[in-house]
C-alpha positions in Angstrom: -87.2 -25.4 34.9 -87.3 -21.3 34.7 -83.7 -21.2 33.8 -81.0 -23.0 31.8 -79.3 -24.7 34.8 -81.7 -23.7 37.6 -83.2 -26.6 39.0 -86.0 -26.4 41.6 -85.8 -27.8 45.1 -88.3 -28.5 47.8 -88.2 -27.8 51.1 -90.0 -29.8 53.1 -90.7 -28.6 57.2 -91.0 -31.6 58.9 -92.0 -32.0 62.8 -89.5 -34.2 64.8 -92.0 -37.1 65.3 -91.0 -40.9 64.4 -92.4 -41.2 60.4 -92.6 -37.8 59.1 -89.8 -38.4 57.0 -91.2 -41.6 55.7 -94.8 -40.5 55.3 -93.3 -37.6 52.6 -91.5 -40.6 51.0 -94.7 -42.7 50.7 -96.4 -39.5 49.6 -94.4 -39.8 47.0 -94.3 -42.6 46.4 -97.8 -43.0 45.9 -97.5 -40.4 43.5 -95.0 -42.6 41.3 -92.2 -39.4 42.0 -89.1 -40.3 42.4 -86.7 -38.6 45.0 -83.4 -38.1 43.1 -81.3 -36.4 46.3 -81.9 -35.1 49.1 -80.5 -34.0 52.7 -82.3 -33.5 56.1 -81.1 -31.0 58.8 -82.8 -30.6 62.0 -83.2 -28.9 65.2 -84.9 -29.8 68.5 -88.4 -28.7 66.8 -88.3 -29.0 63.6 -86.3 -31.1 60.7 -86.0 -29.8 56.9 -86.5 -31.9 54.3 -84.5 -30.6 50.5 -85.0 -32.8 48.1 -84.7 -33.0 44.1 -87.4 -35.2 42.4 -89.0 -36.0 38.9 -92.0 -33.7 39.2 -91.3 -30.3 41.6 -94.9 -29.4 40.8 -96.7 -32.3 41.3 -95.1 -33.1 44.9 -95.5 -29.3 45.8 -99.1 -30.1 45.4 -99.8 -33.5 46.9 -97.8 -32.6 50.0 -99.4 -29.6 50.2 -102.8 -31.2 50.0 -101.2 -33.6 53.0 -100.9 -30.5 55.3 -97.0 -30.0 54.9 -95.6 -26.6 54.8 -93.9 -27.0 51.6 -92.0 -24.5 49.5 -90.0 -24.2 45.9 -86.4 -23.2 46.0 -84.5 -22.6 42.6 -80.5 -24.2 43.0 -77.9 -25.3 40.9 -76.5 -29.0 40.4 -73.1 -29.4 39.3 -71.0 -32.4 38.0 -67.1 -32.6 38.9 -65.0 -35.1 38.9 -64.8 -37.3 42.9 -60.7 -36.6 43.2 -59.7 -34.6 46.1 -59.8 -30.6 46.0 -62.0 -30.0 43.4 -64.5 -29.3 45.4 -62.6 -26.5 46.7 -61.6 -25.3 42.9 -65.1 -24.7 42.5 -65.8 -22.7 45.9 -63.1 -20.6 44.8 -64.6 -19.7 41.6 -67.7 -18.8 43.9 -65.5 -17.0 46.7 -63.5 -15.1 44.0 -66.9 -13.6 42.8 -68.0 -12.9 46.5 -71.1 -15.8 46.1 -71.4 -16.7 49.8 -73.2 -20.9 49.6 -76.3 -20.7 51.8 -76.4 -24.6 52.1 -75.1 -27.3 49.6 -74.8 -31.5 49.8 -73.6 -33.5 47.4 -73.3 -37.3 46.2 -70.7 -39.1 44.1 -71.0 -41.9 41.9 -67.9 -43.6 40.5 -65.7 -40.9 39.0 -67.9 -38.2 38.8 -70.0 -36.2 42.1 -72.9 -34.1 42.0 -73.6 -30.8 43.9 -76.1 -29.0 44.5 -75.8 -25.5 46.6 -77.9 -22.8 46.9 -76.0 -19.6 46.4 -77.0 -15.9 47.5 -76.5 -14.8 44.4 -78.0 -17.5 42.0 -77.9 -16.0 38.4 -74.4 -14.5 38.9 -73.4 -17.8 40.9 -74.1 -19.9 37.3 -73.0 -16.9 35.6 -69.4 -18.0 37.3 -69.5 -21.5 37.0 -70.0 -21.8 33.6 -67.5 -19.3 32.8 -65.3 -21.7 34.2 -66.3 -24.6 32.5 -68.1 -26.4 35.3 -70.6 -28.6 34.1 -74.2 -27.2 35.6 -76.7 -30.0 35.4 -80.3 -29.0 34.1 -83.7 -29.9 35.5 -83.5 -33.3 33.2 -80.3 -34.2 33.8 -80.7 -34.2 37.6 -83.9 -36.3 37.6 -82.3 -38.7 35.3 -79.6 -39.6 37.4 
């Protein structure tokens, strides 16, 4: 982690052929790192892979060395509580400080959900949040989830 509350994120460009996705995941795998979230948009060509995992570095590597066209992306991951609309108290801190979201997704567990977005403005986007008290995971808090 390069900064307090940055995580890193890869992005995985995946071919729309039947076990792509599941030849990352046995890369992986293999590897004994663990995927800790992820989401997959596509197109007619192409798919992306972003995922979270216990060792950016490592899997940058090994799925380079497999011939994917891999890159490292710094986010954020935050922790609010799963009731309705605070998801939208948190864009609004983002909004107010005119952070435009490039992509986000998100999981909940229980009480409590987990997002991670990839703002334009990254330093002043955690610069916001956590002048407003929302909880910013770090690198080890993510991969321990």
């Amino acid at each position: 982690m390069d900064k307090n509350g940055v995580i890193k994120q890869l992005s995985v460009f995946l071919e729309n052929k039947t076990g792509r996705l599941n030849h990352v995941a046995e890369i992986l795998g293999a590897e004994g790192i663990n995927m800790t979230a992820f989401s997959v948009a596509d197109n007619s060509d192409f798919g992306i892979l972003r995922v979270i995992v216990s060792d950016p570095q490592k899997a940058l590597t090994v799925l380079k060395e497999n011939r994917f066209a891999v890159s490292l992306t710094d986010v954020i991951c935050l922790r609010t509580s799963n009731e309705p609309g605070t998801l939208s108290k948190v864009l609004k801190i983002l909004e107010q400080e005119q952070i435009y979201i490039e992509y986000m997704y998100a999981f909940s567990e229980g009480t409590e959900a987990n997002v991670v977005i990839r703002p334009d403005k990254l330093e002043a986007g955690l610069a916001a949040l956590e002048k407003n008290n929302i909880k910013v995971l770090s690198e080890k808090d993510v991969c321990h989830l």
